[in-house]
mmCIF file of the N, C-alpha and C atoms, coordinates in Angstrom:
data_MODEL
# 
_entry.id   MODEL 
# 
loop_
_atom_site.group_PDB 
_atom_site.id 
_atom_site.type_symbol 
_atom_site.label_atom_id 
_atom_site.label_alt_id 
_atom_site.label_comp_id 
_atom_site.label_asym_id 
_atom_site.label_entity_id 
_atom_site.label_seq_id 
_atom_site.pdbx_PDB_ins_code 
_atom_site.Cartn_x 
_atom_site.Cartn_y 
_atom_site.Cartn_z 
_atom_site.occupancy 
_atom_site.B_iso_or_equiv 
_atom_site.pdbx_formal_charge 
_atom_site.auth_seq_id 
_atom_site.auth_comp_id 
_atom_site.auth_asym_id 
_atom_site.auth_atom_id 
_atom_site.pdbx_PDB_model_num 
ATOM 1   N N  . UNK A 1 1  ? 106.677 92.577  115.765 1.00 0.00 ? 1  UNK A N  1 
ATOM 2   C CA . UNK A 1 1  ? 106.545 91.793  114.577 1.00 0.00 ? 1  UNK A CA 1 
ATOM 3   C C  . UNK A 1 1  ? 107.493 92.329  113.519 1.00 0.00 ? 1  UNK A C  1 
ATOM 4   N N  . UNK A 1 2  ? 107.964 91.611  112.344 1.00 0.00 ? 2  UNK A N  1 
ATOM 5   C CA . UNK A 1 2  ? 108.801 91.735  111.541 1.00 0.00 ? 2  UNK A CA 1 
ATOM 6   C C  . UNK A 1 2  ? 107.955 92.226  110.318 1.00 0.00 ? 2  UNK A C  1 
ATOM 7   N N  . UNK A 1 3  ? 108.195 93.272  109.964 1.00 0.00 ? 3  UNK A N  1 
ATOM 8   C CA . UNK A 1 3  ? 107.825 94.042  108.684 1.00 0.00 ? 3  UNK A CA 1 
ATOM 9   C C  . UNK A 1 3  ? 108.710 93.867  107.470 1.00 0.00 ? 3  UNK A C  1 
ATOM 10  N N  . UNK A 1 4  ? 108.248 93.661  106.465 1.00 0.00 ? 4  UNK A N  1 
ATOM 11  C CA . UNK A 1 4  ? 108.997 93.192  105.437 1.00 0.00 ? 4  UNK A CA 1 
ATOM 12  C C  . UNK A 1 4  ? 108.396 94.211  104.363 1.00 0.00 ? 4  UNK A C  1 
ATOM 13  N N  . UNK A 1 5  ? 109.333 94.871  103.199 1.00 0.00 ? 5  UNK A N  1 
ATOM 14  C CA . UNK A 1 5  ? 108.526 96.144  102.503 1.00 0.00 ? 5  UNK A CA 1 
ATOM 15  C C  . UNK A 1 5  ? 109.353 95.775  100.832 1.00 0.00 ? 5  UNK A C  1 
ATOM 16  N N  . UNK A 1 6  ? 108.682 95.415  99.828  1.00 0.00 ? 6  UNK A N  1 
ATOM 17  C CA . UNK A 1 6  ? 109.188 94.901  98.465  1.00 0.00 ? 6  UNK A CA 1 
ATOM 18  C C  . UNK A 1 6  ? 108.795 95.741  97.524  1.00 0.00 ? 6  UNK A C  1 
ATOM 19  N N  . UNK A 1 7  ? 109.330 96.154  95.810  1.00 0.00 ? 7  UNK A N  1 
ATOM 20  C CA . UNK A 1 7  ? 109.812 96.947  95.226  1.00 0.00 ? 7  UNK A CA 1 
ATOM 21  C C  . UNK A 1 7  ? 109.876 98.262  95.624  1.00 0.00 ? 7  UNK A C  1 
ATOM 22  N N  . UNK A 1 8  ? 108.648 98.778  94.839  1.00 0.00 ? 8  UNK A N  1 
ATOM 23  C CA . UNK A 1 8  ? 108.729 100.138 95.062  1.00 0.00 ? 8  UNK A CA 1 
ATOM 24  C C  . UNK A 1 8  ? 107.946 100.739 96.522  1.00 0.00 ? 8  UNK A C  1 
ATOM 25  N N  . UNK A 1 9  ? 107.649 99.848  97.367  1.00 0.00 ? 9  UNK A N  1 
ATOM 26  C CA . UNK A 1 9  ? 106.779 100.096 98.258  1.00 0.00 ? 9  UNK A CA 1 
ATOM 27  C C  . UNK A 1 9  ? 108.481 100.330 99.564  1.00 0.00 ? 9  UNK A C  1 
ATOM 28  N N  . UNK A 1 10 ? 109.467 99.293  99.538  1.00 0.00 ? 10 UNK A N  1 
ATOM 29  C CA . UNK A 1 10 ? 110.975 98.926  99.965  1.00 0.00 ? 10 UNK A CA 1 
ATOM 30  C C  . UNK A 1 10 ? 111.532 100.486 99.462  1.00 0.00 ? 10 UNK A C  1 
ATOM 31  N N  . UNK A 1 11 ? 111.287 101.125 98.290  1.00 0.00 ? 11 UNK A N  1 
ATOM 32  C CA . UNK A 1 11 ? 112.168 101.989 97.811  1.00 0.00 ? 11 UNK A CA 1 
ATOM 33  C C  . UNK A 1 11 ? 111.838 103.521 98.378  1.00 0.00 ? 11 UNK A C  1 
ATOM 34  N N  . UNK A 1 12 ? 110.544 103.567 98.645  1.00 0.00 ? 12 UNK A N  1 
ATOM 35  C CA . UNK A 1 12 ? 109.712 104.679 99.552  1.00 0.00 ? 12 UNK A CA 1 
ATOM 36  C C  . UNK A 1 12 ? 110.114 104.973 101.101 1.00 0.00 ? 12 UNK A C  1 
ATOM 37  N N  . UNK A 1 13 ? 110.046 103.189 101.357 1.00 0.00 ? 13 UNK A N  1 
ATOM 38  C CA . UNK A 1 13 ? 110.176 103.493 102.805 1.00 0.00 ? 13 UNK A CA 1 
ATOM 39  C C  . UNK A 1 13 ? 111.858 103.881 103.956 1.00 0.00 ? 13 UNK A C  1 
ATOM 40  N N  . UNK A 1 14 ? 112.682 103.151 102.688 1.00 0.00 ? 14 UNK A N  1 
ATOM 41  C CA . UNK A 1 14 ? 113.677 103.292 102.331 1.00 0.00 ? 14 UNK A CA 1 
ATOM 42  C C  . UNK A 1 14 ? 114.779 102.331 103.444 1.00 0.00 ? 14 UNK A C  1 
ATOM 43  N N  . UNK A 1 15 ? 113.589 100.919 103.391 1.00 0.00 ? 15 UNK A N  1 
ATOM 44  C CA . UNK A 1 15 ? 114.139 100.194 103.872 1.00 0.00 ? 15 UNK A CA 1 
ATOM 45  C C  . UNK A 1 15 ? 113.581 98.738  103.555 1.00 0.00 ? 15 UNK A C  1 
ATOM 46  N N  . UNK A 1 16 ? 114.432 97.597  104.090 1.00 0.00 ? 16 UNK A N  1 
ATOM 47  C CA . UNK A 1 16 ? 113.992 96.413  103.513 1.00 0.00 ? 16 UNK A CA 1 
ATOM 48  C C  . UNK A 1 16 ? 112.510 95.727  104.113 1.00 0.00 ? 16 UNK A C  1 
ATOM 49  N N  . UNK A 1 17 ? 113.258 95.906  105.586 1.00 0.00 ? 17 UNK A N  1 
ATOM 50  C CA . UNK A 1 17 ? 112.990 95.165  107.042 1.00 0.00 ? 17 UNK A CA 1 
ATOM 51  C C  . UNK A 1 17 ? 112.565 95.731  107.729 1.00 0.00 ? 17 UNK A C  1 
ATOM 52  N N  . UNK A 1 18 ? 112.305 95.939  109.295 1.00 0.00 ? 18 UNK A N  1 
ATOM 53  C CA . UNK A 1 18 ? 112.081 96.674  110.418 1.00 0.00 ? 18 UNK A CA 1 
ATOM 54  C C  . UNK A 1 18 ? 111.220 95.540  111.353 1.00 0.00 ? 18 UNK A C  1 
ATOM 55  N N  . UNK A 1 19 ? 111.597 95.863  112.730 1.00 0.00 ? 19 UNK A N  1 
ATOM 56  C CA . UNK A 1 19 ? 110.650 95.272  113.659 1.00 0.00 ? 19 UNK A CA 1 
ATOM 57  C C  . UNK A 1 19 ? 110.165 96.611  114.324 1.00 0.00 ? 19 UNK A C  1 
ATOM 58  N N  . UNK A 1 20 ? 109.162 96.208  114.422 1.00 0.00 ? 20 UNK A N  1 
ATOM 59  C CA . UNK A 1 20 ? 107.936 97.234  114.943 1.00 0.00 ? 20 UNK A CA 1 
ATOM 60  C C  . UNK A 1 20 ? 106.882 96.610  115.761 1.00 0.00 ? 20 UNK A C  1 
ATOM 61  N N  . UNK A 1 21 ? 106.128 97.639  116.753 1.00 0.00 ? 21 UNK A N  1 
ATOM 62  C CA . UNK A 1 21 ? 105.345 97.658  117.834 1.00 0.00 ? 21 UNK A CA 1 
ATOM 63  C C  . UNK A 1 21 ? 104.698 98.390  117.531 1.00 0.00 ? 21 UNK A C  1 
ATOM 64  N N  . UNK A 1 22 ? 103.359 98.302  116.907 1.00 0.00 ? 22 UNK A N  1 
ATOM 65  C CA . UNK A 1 22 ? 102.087 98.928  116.456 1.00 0.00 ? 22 UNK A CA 1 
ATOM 66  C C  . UNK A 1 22 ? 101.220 99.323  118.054 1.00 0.00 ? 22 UNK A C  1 
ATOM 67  N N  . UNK A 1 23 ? 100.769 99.582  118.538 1.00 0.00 ? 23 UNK A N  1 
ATOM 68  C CA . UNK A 1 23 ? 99.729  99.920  119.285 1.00 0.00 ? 23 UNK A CA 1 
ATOM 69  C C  . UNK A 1 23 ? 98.490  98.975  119.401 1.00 0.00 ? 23 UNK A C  1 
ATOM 70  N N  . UNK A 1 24 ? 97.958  98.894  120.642 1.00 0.00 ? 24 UNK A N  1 
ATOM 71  C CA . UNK A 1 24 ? 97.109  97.767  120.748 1.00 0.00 ? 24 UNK A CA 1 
ATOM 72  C C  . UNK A 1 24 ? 95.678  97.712  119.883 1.00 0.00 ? 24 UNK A C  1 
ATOM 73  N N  . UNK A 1 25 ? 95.104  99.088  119.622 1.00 0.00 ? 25 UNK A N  1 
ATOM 74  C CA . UNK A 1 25 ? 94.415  99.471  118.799 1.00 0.00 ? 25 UNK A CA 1 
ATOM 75  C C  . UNK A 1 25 ? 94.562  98.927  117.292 1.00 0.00 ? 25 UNK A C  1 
ATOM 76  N N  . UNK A 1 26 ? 95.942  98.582  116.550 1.00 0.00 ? 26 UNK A N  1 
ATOM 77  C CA . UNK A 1 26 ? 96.144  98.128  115.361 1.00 0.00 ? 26 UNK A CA 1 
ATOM 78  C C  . UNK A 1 26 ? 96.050  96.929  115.137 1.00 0.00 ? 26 UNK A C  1 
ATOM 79  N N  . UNK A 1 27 ? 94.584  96.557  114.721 1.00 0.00 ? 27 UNK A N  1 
ATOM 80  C CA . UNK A 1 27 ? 94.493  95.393  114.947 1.00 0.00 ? 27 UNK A CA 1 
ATOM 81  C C  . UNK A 1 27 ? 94.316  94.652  113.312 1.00 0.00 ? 27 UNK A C  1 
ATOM 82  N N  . UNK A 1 28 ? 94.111  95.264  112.342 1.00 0.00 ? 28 UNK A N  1 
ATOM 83  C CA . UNK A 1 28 ? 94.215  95.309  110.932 1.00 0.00 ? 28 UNK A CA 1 
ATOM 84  C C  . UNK A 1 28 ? 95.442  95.501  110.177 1.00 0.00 ? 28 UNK A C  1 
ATOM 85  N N  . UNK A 1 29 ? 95.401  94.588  108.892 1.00 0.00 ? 29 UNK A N  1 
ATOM 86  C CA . UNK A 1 29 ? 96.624  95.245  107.807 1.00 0.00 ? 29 UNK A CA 1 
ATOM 87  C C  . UNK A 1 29 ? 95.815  96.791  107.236 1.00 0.00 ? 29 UNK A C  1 
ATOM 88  N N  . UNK A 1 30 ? 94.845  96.980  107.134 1.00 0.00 ? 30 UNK A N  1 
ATOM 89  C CA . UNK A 1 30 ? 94.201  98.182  107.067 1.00 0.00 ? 30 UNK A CA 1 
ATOM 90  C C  . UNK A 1 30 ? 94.268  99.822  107.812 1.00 0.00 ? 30 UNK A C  1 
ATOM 91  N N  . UNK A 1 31 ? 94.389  99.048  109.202 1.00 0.00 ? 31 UNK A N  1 
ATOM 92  C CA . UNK A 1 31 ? 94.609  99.644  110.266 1.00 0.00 ? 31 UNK A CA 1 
ATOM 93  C C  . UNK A 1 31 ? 95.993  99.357  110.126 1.00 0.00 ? 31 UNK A C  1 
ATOM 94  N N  . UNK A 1 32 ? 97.171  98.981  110.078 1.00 0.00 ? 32 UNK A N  1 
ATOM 95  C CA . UNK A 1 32 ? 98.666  99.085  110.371 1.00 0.00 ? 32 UNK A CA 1 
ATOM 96  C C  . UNK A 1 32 ? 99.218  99.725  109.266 1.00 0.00 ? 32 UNK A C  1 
ATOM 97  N N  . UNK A 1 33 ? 98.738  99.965  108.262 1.00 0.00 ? 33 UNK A N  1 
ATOM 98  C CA . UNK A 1 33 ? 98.820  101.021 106.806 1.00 0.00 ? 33 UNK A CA 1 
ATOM 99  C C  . UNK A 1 33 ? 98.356  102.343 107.068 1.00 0.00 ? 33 UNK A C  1 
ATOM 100 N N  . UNK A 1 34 ? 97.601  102.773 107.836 1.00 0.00 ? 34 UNK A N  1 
ATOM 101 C CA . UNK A 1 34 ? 97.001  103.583 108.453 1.00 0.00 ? 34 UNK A CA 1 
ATOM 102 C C  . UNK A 1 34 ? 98.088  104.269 109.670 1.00 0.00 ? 34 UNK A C  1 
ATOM 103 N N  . UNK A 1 35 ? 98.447  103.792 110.059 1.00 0.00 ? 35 UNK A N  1 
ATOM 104 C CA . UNK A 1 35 ? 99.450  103.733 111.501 1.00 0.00 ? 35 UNK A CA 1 
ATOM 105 C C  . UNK A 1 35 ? 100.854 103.860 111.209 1.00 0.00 ? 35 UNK A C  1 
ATOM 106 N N  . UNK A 1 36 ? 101.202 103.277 110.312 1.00 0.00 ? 36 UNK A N  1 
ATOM 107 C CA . UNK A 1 36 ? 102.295 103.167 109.379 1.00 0.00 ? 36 UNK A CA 1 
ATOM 108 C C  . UNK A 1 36 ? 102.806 104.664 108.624 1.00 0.00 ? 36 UNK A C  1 
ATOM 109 N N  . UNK A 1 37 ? 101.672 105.024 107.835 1.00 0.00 ? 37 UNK A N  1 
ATOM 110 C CA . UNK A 1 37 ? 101.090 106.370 106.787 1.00 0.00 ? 37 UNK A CA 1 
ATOM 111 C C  . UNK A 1 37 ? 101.933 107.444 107.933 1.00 0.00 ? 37 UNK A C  1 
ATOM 112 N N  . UNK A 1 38 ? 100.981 107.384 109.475 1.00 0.00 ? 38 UNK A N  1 
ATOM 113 C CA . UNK A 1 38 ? 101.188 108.298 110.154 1.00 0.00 ? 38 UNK A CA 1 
ATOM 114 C C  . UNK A 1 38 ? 102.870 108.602 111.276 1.00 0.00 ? 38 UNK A C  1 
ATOM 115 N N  . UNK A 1 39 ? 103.534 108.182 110.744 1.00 0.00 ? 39 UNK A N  1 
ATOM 116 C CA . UNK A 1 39 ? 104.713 107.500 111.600 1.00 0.00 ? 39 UNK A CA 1 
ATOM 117 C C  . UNK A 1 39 ? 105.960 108.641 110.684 1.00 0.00 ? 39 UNK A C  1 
ATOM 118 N N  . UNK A 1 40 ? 106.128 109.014 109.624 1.00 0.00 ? 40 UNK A N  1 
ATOM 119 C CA . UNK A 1 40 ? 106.803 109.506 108.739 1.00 0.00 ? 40 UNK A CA 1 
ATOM 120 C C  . UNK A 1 40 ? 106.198 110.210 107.058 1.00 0.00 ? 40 UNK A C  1 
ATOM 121 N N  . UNK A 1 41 ? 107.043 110.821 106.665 1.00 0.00 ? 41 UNK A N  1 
ATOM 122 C CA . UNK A 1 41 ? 106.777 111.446 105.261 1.00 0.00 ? 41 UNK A CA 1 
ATOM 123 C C  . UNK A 1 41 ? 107.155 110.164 103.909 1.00 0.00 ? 41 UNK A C  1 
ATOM 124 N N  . UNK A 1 42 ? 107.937 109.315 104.542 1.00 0.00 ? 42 UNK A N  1 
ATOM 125 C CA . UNK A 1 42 ? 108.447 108.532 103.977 1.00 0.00 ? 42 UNK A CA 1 
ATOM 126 C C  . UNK A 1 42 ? 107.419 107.578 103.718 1.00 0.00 ? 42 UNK A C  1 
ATOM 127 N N  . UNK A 1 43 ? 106.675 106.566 104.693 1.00 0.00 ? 43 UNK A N  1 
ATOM 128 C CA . UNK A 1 43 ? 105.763 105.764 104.873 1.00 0.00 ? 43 UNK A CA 1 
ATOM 129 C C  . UNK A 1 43 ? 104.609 105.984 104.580 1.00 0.00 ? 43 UNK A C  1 
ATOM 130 N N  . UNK A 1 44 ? 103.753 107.696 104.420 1.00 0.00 ? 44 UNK A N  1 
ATOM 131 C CA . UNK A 1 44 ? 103.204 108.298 104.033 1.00 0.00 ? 44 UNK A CA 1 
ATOM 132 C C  . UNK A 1 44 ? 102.894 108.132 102.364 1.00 0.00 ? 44 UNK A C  1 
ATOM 133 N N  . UNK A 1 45 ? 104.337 108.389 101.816 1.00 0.00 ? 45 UNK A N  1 
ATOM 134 C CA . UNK A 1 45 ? 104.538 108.525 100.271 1.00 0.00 ? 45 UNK A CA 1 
ATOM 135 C C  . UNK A 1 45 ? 104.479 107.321 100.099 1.00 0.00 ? 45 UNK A C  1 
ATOM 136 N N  . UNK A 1 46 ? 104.830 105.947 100.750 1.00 0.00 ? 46 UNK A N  1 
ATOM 137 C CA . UNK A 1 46 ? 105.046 104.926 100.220 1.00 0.00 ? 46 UNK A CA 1 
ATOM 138 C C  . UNK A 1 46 ? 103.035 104.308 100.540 1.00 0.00 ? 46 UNK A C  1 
ATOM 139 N N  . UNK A 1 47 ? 102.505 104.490 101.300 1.00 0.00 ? 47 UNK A N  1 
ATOM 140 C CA . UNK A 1 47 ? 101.216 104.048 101.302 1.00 0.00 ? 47 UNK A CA 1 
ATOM 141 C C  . UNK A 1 47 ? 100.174 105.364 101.215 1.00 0.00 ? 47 UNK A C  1 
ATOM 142 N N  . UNK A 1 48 ? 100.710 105.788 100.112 1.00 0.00 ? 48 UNK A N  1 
ATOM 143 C CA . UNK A 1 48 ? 99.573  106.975 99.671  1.00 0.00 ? 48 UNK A CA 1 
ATOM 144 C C  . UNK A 1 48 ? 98.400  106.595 98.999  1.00 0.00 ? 48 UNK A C  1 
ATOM 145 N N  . UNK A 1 49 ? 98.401  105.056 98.315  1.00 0.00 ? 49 UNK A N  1 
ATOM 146 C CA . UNK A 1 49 ? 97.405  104.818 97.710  1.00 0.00 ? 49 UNK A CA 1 
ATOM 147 C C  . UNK A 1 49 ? 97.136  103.353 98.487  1.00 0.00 ? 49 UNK A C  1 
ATOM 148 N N  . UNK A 1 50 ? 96.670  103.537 99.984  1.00 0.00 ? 50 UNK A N  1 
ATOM 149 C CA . UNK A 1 50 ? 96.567  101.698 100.045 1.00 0.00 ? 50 UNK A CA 1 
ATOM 150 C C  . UNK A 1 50 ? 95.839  101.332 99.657  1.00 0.00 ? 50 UNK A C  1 
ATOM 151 N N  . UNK A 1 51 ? 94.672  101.432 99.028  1.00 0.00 ? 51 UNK A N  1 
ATOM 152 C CA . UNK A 1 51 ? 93.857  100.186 98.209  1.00 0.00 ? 51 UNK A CA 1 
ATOM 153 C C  . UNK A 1 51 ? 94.678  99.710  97.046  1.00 0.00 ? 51 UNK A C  1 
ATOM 154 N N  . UNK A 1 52 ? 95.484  99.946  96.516  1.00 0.00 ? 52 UNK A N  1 
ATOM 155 C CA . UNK A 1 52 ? 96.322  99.341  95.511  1.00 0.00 ? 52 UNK A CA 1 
ATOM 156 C C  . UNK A 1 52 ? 97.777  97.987  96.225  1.00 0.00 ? 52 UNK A C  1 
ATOM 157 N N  . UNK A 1 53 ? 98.003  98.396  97.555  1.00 0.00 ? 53 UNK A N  1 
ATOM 158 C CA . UNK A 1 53 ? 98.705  97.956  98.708  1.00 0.00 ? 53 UNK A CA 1 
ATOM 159 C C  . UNK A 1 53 ? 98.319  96.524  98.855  1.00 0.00 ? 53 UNK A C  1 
ATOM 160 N N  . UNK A 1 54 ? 99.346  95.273  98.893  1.00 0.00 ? 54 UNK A N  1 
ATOM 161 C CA . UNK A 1 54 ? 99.395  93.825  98.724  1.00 0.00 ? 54 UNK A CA 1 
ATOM 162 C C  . UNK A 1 54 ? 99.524  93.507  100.168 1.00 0.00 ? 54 UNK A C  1 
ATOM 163 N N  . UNK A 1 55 ? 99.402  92.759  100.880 1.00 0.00 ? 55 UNK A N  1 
ATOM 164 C CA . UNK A 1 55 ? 99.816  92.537  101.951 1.00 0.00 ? 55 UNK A CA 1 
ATOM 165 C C  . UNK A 1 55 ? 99.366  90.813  101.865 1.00 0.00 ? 55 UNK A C  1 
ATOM 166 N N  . UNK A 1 56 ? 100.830 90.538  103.160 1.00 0.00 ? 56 UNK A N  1 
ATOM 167 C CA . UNK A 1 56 ? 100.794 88.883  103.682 1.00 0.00 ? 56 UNK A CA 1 
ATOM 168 C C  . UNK A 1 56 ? 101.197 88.959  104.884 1.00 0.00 ? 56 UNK A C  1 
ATOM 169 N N  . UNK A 1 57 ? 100.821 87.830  105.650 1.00 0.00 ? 57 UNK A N  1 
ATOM 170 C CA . UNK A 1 57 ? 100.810 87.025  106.860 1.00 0.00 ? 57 UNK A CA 1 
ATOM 171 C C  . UNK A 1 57 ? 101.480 86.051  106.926 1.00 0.00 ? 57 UNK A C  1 
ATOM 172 N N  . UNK A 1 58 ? 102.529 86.233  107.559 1.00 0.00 ? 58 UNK A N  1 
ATOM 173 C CA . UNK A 1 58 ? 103.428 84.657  107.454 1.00 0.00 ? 58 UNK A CA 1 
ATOM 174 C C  . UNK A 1 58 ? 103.334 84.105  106.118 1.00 0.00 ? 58 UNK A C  1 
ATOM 175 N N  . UNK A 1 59 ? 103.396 84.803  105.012 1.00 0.00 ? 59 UNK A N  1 
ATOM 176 C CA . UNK A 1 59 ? 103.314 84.408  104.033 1.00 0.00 ? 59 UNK A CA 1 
ATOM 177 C C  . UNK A 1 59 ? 102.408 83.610  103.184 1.00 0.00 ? 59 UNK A C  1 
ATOM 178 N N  . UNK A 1 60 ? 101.656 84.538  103.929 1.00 0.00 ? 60 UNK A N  1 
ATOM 179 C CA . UNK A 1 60 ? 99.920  83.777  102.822 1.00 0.00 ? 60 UNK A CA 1 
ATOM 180 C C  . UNK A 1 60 ? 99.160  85.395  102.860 1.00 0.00 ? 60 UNK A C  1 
ATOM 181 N N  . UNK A 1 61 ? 99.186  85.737  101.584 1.00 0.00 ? 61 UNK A N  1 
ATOM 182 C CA . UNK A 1 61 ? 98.629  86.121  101.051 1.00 0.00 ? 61 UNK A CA 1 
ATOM 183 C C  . UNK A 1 61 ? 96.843  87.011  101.818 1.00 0.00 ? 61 UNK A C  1 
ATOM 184 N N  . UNK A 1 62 ? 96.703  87.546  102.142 1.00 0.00 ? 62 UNK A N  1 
ATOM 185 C CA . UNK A 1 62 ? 95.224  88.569  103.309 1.00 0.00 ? 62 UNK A CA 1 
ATOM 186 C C  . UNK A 1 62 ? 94.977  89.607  102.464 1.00 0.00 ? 62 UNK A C  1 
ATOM 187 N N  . UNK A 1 63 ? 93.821  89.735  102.714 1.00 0.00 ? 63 UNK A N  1 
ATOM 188 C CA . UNK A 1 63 ? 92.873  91.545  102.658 1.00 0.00 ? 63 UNK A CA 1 
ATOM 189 C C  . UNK A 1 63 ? 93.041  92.203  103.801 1.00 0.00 ? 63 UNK A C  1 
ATOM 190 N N  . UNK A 1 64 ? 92.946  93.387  103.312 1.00 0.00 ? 64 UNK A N  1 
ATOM 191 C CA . UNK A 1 64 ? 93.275  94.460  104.224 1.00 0.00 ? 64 UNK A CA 1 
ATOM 192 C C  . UNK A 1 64 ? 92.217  94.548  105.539 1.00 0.00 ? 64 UNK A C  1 
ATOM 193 N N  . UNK A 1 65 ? 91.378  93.569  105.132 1.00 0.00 ? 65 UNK A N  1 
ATOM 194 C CA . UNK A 1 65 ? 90.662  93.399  106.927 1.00 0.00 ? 65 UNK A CA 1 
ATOM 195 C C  . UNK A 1 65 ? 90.956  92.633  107.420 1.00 0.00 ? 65 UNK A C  1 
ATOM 196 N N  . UNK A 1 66 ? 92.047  91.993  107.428 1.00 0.00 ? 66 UNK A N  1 
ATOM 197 C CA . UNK A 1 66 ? 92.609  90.664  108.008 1.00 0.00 ? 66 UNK A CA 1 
ATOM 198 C C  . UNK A 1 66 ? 93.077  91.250  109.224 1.00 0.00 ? 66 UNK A C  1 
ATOM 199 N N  . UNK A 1 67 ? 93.280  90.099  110.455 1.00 0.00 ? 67 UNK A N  1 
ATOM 200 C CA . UNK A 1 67 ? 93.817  90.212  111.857 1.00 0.00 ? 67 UNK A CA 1 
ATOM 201 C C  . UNK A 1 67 ? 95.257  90.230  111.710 1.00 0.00 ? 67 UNK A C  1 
ATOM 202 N N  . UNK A 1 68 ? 96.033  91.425  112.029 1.00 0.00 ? 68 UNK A N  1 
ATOM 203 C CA . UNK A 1 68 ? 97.068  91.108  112.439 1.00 0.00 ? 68 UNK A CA 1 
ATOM 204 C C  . UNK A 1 68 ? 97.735  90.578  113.702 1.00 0.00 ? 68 UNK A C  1 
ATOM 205 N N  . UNK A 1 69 ? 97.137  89.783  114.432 1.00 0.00 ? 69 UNK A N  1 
ATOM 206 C CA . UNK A 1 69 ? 97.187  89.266  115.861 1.00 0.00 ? 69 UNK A CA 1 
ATOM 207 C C  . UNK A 1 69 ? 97.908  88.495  115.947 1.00 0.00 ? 69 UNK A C  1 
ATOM 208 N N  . UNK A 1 70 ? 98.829  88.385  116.512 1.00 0.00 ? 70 UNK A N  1 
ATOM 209 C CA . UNK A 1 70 ? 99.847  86.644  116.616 1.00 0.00 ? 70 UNK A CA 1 
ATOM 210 C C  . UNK A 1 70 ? 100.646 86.360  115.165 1.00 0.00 ? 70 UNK A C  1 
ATOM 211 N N  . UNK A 1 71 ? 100.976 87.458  114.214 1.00 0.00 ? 71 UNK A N  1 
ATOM 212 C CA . UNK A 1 71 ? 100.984 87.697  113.575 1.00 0.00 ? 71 UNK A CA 1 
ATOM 213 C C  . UNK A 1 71 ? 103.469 87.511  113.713 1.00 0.00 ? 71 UNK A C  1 
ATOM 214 N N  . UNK A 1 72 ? 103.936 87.264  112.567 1.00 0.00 ? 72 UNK A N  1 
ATOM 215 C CA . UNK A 1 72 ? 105.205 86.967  113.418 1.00 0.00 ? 72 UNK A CA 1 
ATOM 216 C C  . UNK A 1 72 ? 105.982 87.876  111.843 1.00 0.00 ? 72 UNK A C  1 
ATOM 217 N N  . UNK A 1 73 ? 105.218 87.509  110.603 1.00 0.00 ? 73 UNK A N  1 
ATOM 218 C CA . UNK A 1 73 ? 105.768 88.665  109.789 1.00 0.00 ? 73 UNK A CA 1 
ATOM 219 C C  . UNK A 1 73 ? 104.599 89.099  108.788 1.00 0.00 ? 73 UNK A C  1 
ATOM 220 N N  . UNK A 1 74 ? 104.801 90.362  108.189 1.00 0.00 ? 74 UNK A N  1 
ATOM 221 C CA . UNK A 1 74 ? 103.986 91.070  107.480 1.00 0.00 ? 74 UNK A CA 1 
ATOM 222 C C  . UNK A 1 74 ? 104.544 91.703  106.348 1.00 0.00 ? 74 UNK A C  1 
ATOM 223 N N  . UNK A 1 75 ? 104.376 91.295  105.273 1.00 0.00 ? 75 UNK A N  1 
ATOM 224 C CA . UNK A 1 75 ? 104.701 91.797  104.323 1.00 0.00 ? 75 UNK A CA 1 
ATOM 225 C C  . UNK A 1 75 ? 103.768 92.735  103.481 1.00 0.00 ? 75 UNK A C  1 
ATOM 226 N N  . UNK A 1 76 ? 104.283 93.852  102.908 1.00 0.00 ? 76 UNK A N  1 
ATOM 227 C CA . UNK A 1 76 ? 103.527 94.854  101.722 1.00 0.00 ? 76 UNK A CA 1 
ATOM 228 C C  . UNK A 1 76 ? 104.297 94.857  100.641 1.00 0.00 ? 76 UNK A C  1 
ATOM 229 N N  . UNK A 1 77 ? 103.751 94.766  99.456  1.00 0.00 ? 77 UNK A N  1 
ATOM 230 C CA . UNK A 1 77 ? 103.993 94.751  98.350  1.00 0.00 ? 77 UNK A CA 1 
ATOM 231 C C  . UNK A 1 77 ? 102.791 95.327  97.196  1.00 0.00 ? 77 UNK A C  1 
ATOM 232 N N  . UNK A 1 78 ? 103.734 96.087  96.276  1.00 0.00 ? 78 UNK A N  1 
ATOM 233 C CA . UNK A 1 78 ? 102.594 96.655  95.205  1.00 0.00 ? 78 UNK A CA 1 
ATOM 234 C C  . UNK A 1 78 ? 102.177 95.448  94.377  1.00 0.00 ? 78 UNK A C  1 
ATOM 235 N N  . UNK A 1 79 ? 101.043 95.596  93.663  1.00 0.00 ? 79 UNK A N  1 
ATOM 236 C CA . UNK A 1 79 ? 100.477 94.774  93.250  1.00 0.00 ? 79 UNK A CA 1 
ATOM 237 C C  . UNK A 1 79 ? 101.406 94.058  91.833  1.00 0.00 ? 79 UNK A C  1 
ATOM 238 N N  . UNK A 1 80 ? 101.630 93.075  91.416  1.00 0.00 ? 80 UNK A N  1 
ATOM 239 C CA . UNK A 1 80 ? 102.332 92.162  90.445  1.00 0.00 ? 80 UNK A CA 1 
ATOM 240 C C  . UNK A 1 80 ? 101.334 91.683  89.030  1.00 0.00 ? 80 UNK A C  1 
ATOM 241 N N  . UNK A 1 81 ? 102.044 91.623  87.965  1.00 0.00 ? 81 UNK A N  1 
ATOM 242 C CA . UNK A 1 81 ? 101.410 90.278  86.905  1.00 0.00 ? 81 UNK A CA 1 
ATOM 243 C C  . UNK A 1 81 ? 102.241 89.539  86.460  1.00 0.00 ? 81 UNK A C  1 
ATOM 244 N N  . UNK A 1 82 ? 101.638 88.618  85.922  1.00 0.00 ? 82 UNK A N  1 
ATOM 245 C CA . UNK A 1 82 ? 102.586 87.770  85.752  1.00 0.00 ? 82 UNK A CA 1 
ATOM 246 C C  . UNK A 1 82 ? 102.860 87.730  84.008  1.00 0.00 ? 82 UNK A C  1 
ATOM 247 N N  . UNK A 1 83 ? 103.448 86.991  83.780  1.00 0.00 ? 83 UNK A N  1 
ATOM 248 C CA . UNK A 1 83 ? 104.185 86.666  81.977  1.00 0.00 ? 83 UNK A CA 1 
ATOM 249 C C  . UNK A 1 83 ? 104.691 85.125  81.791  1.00 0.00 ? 83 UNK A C  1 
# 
């Protein structure tokens, strides 16, 4: 699946994009933040606080107990307001 990573969450990981193969066990955006954390120092620093951590599904918007199953992109993003 295609991982997609925006502001400062992109600036941690120290990348835009990535395709990745989570483990069959990762079956959560909860669980793939988790999995993610453990992969590098980098990914670590960048999801040090995931309850603050945004995440989408093909571009709609999920909670962190959502299925990532059949899943084709995933985006994280820190949280936004608007003006």
């Amino acid at each position: 699946m295609k991982v997609k990573y925006f502001a400062w969450v992109r600036e941690r990981v120290g990348k835009a994009e990535e395709t990745i193969e989570p483990p069959a066990s990762v079956r959560t955006i909860e669980e793939l933040i988790a999995w993610l954390s453990s992969q590098s120092e980098a990914y670590a620093y960048a999801f040090e606080k995931p309850k603050v951590i945004r995440a989408a599904i093909d571009r709609a918007h999920v909670k962190q107990d959502a299925a990532i199953a059949g899943a084709r992109e995933i985006a994280f993003f820190p949280p936004m307001t608007g003006g």
